[in-house]
SEDRENLO-64228 format. One record per residue (C-alpha): x, y, z; chain. Coordinates in pm, 1 decimal. Last residue first. Example, Ala and Ser with C-alpha at 12.3 -4.5 7.8 and 13.67 -1.06 7.14 Angstrom:
BEGIN
       east      north         up   chain
     1367.0     -106.0      714.0       A
     1230.0     -450.0      780.0       A
END
This chain:
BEGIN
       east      north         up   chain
     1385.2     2572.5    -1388.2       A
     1256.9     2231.7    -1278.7       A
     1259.3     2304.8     -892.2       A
     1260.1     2002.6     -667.0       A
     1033.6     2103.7     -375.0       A
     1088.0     2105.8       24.8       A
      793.7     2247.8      250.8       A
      623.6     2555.1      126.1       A
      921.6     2771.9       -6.9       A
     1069.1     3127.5        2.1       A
     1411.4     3065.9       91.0       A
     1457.3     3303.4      426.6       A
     1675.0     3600.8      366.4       A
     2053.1     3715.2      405.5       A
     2191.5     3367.9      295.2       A
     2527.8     3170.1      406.3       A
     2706.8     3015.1      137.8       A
     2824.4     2690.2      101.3       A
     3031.7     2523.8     -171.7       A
     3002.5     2124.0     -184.7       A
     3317.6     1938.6     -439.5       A
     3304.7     1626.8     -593.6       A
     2970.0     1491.0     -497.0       A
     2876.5     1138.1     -656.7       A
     3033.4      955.9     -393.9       A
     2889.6     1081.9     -123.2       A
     2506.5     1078.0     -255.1       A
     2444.3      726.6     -109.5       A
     2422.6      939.6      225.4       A
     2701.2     1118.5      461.7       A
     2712.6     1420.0      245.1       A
     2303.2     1454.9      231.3       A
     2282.7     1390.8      598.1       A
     2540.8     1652.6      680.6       A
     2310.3     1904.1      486.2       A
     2044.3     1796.3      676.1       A
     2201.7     1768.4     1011.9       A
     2341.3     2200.8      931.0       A
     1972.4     2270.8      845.9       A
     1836.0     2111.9     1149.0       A
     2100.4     2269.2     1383.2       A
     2060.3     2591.4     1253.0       A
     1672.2     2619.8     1264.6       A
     1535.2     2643.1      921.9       A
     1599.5     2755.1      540.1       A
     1727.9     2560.4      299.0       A
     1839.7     2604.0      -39.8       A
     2024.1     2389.4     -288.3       A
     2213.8     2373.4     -614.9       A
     2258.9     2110.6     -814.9       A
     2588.2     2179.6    -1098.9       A
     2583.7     2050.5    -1458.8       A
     2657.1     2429.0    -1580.8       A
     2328.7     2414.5    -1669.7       A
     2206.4     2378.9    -1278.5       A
     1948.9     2153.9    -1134.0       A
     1741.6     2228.8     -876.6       A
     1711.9     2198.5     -499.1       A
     1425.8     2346.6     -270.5       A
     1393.7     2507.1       44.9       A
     1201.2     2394.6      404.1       A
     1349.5     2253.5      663.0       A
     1277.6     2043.8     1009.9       A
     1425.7     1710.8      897.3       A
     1360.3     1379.0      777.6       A
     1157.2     1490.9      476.3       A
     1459.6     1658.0      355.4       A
     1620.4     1331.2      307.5       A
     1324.7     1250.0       24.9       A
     1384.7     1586.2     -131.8       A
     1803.2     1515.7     -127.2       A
     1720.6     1172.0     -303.3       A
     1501.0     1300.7     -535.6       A
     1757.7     1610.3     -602.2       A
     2026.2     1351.6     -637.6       A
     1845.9     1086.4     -888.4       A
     2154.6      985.0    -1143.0       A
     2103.1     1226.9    -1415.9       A
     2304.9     1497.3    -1214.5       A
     2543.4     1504.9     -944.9       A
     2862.8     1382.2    -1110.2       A
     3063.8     1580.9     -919.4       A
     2953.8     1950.1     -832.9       A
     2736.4     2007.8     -537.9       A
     2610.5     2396.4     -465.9       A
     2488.3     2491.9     -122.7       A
     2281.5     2793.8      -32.3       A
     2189.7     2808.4      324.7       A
     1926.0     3001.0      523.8       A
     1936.5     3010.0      889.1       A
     1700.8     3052.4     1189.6       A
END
């Protein structure tokens, strides 16, 4: 198992990316969730079994979402995201 934390900067919010991202997530073995940031950043967690989490976050780079994302910074997480499936977080 792995837990990931990725933040996407670009012009990543207002346009449907954490929609998009929950409705890829549905295509893959993962749990987390993905919110947006007030620094105009989305972040997202996922927790799951390495190759599933790495697909997914390839997925989202690959997708319609390319060209929107400027710049994706991962980091590796000590603990499981606490989730039931794949949620967008309004916080």
């Amino acid at each position: 198992m792995i837990s990931l934390q990725v933040f996407y900067e670009g012009h990543v919010q207002g346009v449907g990316f954490r929609f998009t991202v929950r409705h890829i997530a549905k295509g893959f073995d993962v749990t987390g969730w993905v919110r947006n940031l007030p620094d105009g950043r989305v972040e997202l967690q996922a927790t799951g079994e390495e190759n599933e989490v790495r697909a997914f976050v390839d997925r989202i780079a690959d997708s319609e979402l390319h060209s929107l994302i400027r710049t994706q910074t991962e980091n590796k997480l000590t603990e499981a995201v606490a989730s039931g499936g794949f949620e967008i977080h309004h916080d």
